[in-house]
PDB file of N, H, CA, C and O in Angstrom:
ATOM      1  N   UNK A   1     142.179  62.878 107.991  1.00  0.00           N
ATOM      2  CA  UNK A   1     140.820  63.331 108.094  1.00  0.00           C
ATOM      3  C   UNK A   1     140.547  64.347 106.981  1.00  0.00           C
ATOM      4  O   UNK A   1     141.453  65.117 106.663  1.00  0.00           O
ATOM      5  N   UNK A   2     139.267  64.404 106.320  1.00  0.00           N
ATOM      6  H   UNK A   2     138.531  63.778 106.578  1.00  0.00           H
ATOM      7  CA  UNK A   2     138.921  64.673 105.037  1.00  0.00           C
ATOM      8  C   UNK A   2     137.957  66.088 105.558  1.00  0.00           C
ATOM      9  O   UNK A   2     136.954  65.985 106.264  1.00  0.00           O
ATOM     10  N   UNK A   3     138.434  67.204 105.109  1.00  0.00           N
ATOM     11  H   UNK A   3     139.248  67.288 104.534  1.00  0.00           H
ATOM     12  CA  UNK A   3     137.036  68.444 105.359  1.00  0.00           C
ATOM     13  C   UNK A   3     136.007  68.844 104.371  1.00  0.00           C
ATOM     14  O   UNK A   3     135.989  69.053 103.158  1.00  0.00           O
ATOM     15  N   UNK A   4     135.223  68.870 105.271  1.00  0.00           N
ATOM     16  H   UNK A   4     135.238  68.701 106.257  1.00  0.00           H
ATOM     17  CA  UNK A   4     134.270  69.223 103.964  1.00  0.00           C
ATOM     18  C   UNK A   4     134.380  70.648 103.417  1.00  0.00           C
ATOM     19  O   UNK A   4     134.501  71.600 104.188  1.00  0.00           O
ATOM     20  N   UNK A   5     134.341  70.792 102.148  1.00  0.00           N
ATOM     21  H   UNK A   5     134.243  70.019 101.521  1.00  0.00           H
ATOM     22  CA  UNK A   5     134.168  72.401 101.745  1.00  0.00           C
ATOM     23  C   UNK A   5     133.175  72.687 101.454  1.00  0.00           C
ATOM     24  O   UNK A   5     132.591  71.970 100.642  1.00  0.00           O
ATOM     25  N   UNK A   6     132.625  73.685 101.902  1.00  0.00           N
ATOM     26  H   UNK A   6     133.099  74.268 102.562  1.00  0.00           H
ATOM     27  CA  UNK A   6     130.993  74.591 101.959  1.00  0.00           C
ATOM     28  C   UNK A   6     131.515  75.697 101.305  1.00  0.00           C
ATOM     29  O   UNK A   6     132.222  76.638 101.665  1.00  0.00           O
ATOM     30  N   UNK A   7     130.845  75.260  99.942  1.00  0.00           N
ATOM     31  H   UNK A   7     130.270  74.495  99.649  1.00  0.00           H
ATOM     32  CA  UNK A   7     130.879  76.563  98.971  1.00  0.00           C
ATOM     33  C   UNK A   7     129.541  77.486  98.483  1.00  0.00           C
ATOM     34  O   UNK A   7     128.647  77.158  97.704  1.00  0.00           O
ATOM     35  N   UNK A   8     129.749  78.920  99.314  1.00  0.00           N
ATOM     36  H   UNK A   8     130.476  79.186  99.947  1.00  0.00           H
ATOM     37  CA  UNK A   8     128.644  79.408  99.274  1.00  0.00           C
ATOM     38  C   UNK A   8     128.607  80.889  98.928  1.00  0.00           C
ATOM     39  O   UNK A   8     128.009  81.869  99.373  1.00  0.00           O
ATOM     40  N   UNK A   9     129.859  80.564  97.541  1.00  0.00           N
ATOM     41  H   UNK A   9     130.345  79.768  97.180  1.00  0.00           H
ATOM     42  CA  UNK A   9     129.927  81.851  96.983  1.00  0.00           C
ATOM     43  C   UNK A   9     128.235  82.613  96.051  1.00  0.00           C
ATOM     44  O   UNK A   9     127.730  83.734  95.977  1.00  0.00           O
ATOM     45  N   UNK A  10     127.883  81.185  95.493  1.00  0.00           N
ATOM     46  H   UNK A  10     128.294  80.275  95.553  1.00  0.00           H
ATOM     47  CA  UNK A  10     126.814  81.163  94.879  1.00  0.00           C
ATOM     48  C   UNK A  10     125.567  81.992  95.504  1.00  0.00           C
ATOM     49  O   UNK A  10     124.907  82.780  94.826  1.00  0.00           O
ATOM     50  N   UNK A  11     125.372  81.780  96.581  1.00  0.00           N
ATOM     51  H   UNK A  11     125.908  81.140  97.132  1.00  0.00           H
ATOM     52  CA  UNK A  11     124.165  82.258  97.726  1.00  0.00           C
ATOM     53  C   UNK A  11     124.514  83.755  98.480  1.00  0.00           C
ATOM     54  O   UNK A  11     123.723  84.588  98.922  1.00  0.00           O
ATOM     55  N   UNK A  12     125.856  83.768  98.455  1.00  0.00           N
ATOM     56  H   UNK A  12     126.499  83.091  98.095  1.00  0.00           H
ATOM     57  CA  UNK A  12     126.061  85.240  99.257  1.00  0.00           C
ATOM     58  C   UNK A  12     125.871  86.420  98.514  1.00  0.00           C
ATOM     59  O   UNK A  12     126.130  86.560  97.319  1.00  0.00           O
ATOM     60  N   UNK A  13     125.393  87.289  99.305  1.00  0.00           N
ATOM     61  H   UNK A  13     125.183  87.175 100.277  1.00  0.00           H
ATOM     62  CA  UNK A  13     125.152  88.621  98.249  1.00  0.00           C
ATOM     63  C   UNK A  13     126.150  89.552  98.476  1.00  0.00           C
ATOM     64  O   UNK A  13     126.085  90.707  98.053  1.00  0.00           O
ATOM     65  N   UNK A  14     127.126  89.081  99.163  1.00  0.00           N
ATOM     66  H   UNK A  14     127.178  88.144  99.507  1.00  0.00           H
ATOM     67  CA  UNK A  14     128.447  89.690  98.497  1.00  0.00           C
ATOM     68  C   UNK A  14     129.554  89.472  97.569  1.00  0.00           C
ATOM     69  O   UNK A  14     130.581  90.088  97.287  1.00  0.00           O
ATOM     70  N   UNK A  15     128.917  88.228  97.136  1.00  0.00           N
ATOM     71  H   UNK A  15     128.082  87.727  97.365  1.00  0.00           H
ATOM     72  CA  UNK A  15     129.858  87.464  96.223  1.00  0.00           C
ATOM     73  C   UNK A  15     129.063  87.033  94.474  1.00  0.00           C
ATOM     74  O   UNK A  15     129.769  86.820  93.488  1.00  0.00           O
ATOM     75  N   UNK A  16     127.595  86.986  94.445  1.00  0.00           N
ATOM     76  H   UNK A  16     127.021  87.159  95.246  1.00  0.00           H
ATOM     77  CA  UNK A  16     127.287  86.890  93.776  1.00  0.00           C
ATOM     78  C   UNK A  16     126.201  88.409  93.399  1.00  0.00           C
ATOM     79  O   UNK A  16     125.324  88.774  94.182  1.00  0.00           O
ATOM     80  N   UNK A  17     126.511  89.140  92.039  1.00  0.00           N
ATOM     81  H   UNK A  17     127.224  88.843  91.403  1.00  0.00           H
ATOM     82  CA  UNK A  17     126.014  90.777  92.091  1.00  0.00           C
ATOM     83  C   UNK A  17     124.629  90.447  91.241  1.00  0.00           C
ATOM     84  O   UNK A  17     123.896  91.430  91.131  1.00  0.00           O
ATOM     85  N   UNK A  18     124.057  88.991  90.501  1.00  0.00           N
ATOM     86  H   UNK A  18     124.653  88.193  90.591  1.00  0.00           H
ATOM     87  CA  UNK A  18     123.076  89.089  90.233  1.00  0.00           C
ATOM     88  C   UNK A  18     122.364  88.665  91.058  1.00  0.00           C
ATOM     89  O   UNK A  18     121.251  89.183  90.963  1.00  0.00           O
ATOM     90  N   UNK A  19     122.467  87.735  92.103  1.00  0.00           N
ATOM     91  H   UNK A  19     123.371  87.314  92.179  1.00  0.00           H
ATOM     92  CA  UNK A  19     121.327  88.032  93.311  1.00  0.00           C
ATOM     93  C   UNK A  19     121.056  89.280  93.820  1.00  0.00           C
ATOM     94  O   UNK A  19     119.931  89.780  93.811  1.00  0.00           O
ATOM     95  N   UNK A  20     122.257  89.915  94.361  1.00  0.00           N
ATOM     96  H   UNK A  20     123.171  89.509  94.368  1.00  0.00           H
ATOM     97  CA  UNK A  20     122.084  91.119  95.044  1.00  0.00           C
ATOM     98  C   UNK A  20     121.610  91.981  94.322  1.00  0.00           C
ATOM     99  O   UNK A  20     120.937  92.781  94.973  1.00  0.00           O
ATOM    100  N   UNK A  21     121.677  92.307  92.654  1.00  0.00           N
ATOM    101  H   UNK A  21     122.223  91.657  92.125  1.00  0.00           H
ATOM    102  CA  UNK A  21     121.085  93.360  92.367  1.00  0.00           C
ATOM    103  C   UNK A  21     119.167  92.857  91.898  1.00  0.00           C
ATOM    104  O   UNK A  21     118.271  93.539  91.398  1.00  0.00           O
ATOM    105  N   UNK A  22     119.182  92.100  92.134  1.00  0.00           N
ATOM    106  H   UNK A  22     119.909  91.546  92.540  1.00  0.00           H
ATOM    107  CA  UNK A  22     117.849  91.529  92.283  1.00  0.00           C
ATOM    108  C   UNK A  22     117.073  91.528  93.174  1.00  0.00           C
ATOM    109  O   UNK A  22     115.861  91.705  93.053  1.00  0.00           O
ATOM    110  N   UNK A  23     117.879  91.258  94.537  1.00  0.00           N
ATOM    111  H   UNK A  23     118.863  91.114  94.635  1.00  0.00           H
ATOM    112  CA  UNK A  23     117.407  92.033  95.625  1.00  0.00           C
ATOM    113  C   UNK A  23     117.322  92.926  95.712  1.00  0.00           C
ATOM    114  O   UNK A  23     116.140  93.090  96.013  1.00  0.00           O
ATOM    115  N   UNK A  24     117.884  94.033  95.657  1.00  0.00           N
ATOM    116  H   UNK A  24     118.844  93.900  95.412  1.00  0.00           H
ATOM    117  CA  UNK A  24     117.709  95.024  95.903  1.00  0.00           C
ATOM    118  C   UNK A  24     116.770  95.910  94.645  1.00  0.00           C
ATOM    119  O   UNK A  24     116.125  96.869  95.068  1.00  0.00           O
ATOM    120  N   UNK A  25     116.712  95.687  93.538  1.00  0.00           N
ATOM    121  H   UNK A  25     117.236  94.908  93.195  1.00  0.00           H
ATOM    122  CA  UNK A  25     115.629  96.161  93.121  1.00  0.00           C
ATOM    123  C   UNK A  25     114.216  95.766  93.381  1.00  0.00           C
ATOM    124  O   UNK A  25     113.324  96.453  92.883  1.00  0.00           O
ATOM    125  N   UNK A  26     113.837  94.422  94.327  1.00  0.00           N
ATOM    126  H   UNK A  26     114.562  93.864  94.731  1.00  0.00           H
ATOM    127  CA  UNK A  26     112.686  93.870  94.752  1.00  0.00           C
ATOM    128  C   UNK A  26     112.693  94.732  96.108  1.00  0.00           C
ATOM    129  O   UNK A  26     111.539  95.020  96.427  1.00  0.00           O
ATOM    130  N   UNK A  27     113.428  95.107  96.783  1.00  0.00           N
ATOM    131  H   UNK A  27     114.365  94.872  96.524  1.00  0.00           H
ATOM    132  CA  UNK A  27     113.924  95.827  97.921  1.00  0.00           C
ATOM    133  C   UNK A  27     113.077  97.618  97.421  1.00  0.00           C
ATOM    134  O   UNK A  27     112.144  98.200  97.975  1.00  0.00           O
ATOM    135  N   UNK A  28     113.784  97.964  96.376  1.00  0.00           N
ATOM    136  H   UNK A  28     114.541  97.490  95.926  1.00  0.00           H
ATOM    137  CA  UNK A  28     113.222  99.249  95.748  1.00  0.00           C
ATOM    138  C   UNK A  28     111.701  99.236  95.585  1.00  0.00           C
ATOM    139  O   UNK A  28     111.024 100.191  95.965  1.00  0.00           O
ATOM    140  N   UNK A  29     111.086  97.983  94.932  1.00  0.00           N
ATOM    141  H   UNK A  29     111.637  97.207  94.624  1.00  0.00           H
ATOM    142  CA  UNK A  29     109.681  97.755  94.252  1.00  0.00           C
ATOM    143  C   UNK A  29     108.962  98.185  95.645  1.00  0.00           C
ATOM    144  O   UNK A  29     108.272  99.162  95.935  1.00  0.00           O
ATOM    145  N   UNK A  30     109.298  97.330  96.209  1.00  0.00           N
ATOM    146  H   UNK A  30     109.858  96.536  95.973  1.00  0.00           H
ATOM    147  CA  UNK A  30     108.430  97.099  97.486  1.00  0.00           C
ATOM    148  C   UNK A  30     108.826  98.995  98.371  1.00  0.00           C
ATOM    149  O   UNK A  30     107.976  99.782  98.785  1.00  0.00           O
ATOM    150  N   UNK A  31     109.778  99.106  98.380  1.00  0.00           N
ATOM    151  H   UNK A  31     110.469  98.467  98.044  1.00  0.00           H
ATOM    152  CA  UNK A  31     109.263 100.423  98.958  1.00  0.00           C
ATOM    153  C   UNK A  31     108.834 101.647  98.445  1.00  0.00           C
ATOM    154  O   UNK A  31     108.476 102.598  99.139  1.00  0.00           O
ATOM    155  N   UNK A  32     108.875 101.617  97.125  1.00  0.00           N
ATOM    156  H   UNK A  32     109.166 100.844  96.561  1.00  0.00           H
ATOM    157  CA  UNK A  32     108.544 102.591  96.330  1.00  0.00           C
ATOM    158  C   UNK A  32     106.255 102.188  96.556  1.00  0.00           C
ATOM    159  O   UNK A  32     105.393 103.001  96.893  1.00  0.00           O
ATOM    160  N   UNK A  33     106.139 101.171  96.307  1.00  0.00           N
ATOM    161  H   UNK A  33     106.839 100.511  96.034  1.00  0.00           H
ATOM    162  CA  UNK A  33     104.883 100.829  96.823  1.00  0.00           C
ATOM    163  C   UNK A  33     104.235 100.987  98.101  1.00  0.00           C
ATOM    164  O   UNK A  33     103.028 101.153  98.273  1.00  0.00           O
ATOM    165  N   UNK A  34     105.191 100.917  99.042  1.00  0.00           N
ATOM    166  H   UNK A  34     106.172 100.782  98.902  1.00  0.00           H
ATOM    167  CA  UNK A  34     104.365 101.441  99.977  1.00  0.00           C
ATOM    168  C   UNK A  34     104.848 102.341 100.596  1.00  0.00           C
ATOM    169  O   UNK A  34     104.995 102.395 101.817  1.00  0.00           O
ATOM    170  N   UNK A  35     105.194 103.281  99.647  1.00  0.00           N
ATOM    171  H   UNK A  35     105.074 103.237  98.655  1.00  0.00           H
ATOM    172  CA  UNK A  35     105.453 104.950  99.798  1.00  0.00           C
ATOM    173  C   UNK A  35     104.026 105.120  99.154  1.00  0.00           C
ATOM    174  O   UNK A  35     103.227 105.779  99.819  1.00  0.00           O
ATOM    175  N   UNK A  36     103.556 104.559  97.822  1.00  0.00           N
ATOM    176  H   UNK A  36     104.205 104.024  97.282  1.00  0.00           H
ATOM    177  CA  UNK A  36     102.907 105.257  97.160  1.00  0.00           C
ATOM    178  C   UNK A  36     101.333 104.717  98.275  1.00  0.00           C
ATOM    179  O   UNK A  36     100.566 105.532  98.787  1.00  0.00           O
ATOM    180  N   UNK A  37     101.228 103.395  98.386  1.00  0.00           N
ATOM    181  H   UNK A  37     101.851 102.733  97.970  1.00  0.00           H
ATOM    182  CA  UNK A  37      99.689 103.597  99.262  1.00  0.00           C
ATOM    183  C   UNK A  37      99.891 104.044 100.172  1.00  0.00           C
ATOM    184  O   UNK A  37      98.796 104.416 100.594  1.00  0.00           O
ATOM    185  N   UNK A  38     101.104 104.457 101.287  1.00  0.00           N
ATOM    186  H   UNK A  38     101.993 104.155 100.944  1.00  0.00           H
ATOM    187  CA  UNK A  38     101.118 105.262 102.342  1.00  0.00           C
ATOM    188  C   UNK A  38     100.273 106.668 102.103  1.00  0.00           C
ATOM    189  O   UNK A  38      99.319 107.090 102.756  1.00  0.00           O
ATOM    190  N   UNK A  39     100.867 107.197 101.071  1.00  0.00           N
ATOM    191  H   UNK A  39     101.643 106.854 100.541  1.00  0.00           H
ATOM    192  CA  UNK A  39     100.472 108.875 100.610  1.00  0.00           C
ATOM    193  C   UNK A  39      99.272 108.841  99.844  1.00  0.00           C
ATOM    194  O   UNK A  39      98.734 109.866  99.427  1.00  0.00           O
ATOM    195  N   UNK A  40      98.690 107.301  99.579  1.00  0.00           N
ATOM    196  H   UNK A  40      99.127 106.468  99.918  1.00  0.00           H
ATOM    197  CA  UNK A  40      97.282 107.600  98.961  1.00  0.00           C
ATOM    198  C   UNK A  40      96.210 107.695 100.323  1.00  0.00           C
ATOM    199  O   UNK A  40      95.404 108.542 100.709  1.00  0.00           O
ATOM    200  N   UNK A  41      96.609 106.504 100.766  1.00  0.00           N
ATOM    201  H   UNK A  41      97.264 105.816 100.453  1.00  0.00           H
ATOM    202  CA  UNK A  41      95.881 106.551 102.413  1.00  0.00           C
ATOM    203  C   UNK A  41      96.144 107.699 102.883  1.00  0.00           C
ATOM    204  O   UNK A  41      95.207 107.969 103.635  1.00  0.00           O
ATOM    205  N   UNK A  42      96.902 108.560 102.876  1.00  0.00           N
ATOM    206  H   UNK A  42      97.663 108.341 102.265  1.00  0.00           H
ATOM    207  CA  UNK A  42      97.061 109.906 103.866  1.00  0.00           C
ATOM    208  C   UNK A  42      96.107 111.053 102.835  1.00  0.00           C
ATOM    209  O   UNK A  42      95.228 111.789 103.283  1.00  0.00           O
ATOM    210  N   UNK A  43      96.389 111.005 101.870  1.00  0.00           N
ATOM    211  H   UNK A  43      97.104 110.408 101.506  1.00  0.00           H
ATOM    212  CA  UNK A  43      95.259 111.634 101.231  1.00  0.00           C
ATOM    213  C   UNK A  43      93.825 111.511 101.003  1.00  0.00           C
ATOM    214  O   UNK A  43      93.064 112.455 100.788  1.00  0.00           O
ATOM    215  N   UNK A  44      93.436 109.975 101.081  1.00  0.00           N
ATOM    216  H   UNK A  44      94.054 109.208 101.256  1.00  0.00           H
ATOM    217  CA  UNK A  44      92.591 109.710 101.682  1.00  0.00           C
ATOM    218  C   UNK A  44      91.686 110.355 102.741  1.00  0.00           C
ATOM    219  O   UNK A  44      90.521 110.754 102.715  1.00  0.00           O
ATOM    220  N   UNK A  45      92.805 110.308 103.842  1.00  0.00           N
ATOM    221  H   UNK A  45      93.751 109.985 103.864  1.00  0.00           H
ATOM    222  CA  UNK A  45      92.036 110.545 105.551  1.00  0.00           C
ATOM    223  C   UNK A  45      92.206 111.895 105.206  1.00  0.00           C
ATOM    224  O   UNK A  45      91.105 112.409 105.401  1.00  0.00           O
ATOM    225  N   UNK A  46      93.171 112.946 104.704  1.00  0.00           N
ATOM    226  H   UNK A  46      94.066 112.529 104.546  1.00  0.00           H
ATOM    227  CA  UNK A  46      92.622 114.123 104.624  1.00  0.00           C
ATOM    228  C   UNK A  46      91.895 114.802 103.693  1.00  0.00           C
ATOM    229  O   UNK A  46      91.825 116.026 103.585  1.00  0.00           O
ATOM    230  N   UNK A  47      91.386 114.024 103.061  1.00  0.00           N
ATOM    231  H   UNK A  47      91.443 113.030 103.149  1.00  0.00           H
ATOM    232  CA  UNK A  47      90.883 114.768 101.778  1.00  0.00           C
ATOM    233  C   UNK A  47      89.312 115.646 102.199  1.00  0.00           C
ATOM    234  O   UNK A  47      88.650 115.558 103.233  1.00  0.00           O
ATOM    235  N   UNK A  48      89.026 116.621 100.757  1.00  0.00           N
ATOM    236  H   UNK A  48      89.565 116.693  99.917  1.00  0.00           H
ATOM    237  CA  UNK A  48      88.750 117.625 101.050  1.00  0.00           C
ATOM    238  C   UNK A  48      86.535 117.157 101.281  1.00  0.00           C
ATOM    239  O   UNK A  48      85.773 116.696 100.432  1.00  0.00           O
ATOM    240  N   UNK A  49      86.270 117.527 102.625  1.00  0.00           N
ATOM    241  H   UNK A  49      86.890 117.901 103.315  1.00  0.00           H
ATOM    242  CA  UNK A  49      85.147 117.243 102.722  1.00  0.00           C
ATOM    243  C   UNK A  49      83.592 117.889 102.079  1.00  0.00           C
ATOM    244  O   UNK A  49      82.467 117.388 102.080  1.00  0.00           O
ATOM    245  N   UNK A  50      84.019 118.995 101.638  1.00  0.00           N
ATOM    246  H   UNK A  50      84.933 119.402 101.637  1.00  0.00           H
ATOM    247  CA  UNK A  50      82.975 120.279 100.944  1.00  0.00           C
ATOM    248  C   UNK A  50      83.201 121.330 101.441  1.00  0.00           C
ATOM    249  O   UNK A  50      84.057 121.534 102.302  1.00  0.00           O
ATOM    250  N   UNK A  51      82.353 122.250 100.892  1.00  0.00           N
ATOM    251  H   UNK A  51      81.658 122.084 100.192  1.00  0.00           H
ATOM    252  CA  UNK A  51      81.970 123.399 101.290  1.00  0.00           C
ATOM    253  C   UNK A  51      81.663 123.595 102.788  1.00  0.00           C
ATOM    254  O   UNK A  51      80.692 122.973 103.217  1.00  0.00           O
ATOM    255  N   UNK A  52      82.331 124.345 103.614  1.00  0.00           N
ATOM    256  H   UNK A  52      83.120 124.850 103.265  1.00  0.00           H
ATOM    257  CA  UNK A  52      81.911 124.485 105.018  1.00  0.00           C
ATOM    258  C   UNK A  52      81.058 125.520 105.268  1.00  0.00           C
ATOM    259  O   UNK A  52      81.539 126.601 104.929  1.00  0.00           O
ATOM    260  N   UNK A  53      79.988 125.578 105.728  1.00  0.00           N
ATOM    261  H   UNK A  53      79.597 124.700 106.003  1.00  0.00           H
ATOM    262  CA  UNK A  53      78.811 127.226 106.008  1.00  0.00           C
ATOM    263  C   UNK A  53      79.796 127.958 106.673  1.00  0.00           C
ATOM    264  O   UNK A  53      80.062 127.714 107.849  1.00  0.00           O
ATOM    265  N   UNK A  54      80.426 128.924 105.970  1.00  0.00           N
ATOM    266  H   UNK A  54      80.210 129.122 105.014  1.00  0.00           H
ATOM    267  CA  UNK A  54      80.982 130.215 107.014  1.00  0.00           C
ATOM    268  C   UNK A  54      80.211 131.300 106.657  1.00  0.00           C
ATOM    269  O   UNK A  54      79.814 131.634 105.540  1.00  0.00           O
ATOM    270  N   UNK A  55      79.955 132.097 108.330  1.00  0.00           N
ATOM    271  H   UNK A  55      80.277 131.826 109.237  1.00  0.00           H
ATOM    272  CA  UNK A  55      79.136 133.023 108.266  1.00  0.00           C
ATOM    273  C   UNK A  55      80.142 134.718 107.699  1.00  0.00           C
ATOM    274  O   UNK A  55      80.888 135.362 108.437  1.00  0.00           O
ATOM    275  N   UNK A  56      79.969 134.887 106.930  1.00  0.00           N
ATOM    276  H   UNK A  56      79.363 134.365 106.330  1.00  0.00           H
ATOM    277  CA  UNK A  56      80.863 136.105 106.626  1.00  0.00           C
ATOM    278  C   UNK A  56      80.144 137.452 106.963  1.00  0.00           C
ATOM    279  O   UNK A  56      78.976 137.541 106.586  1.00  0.00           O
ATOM    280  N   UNK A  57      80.645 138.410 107.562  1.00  0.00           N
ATOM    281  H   UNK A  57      81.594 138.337 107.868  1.00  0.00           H
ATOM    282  CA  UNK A  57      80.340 139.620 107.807  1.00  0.00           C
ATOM    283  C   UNK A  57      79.817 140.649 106.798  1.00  0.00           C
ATOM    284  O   UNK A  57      80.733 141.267 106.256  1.00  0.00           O
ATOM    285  N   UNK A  58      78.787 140.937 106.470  1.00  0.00           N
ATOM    286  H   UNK A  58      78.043 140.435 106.911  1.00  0.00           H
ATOM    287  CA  UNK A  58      78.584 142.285 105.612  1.00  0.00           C
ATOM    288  C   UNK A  58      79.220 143.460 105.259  1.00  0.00           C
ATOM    289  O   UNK A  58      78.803 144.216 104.381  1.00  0.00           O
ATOM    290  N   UNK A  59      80.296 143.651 105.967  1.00  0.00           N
ATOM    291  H   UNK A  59      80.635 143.037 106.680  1.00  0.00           H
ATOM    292  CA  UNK A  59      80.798 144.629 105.693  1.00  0.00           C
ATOM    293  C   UNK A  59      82.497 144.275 104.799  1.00  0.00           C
ATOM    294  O   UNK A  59      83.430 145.036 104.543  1.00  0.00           O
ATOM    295  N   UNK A  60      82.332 143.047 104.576  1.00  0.00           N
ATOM    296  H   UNK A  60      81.574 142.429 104.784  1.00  0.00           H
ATOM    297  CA  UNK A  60      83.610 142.325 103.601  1.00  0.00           C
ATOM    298  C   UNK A  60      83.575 141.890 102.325  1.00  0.00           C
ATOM    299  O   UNK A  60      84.434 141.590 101.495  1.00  0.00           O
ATOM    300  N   UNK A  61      82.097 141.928 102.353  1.00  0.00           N
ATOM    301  H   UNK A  61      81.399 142.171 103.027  1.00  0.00           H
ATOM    302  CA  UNK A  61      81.657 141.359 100.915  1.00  0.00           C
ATOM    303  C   UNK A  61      81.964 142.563  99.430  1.00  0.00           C
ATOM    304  O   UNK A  61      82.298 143.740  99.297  1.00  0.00           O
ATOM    305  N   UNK A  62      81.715 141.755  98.807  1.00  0.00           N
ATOM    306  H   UNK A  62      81.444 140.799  98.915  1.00  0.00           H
ATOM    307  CA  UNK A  62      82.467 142.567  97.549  1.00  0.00           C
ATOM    308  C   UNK A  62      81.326 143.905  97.265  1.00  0.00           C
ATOM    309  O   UNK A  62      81.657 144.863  96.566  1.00  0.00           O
ATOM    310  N   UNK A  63      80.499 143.842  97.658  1.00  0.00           N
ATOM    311  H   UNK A  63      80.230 143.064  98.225  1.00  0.00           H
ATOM    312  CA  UNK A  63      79.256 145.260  97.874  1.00  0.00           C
ATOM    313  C   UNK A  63      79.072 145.182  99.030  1.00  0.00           C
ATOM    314  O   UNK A  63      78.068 144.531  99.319  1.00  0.00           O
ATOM    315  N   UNK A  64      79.760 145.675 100.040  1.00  0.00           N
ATOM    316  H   UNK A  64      80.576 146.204  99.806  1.00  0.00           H
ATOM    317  CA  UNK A  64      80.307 145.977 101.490  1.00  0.00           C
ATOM    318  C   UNK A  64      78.569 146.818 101.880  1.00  0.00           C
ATOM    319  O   UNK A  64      78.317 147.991 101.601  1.00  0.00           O
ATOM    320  N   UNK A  65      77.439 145.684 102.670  1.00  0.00           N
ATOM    321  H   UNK A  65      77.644 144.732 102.896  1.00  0.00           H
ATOM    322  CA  UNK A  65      76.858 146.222 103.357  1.00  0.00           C
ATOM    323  C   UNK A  65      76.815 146.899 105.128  1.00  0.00           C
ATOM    324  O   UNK A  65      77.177 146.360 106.174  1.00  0.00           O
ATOM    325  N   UNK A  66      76.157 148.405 104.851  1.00  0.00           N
ATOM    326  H   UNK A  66      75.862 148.843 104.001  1.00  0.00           H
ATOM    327  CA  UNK A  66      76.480 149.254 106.726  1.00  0.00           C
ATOM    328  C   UNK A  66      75.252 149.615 106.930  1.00  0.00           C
ATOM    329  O   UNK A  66      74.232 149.793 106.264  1.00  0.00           O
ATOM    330  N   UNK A  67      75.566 149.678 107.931  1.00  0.00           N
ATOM    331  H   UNK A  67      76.394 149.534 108.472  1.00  0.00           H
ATOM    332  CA  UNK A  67      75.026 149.564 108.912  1.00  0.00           C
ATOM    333  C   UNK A  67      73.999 151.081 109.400  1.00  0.00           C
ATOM    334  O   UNK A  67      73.361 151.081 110.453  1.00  0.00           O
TER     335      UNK A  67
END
């Protein structure tokens, strides 16, 4: 009886280092990308809305009015 041999040095990424390092720099691409729209979207939702009306006290201002 005759076996078959399954040779699958070619396909494994422990056996072949230009797949794997191909993967894994497509592995890098991709998370380095969505690091970067993660932190654009977060800057996004917090970004800065204007000037807010705060009522400031007279007696803080840089010509401190009394009373």
């Amino acid at each position: 009886m005759e076996e078959e041999i399954i040779d699958n040095n070619g396909k494994d990424l422990g056996y072949s280092w230009v797949s794997t390092s191909r993967f894994l720099f497509y592995c890098q691409v991709v998370i380095i990308m969505a690091l970067v729209a993660g932190g654009c979207y977060t800057m996004y939702e917090h970004r800065y809305t204007g000037k807010p009306n705060v009522e400031v006290p007279g007696n803080t201002l840089y010509n401190p009015q009394y009373k």
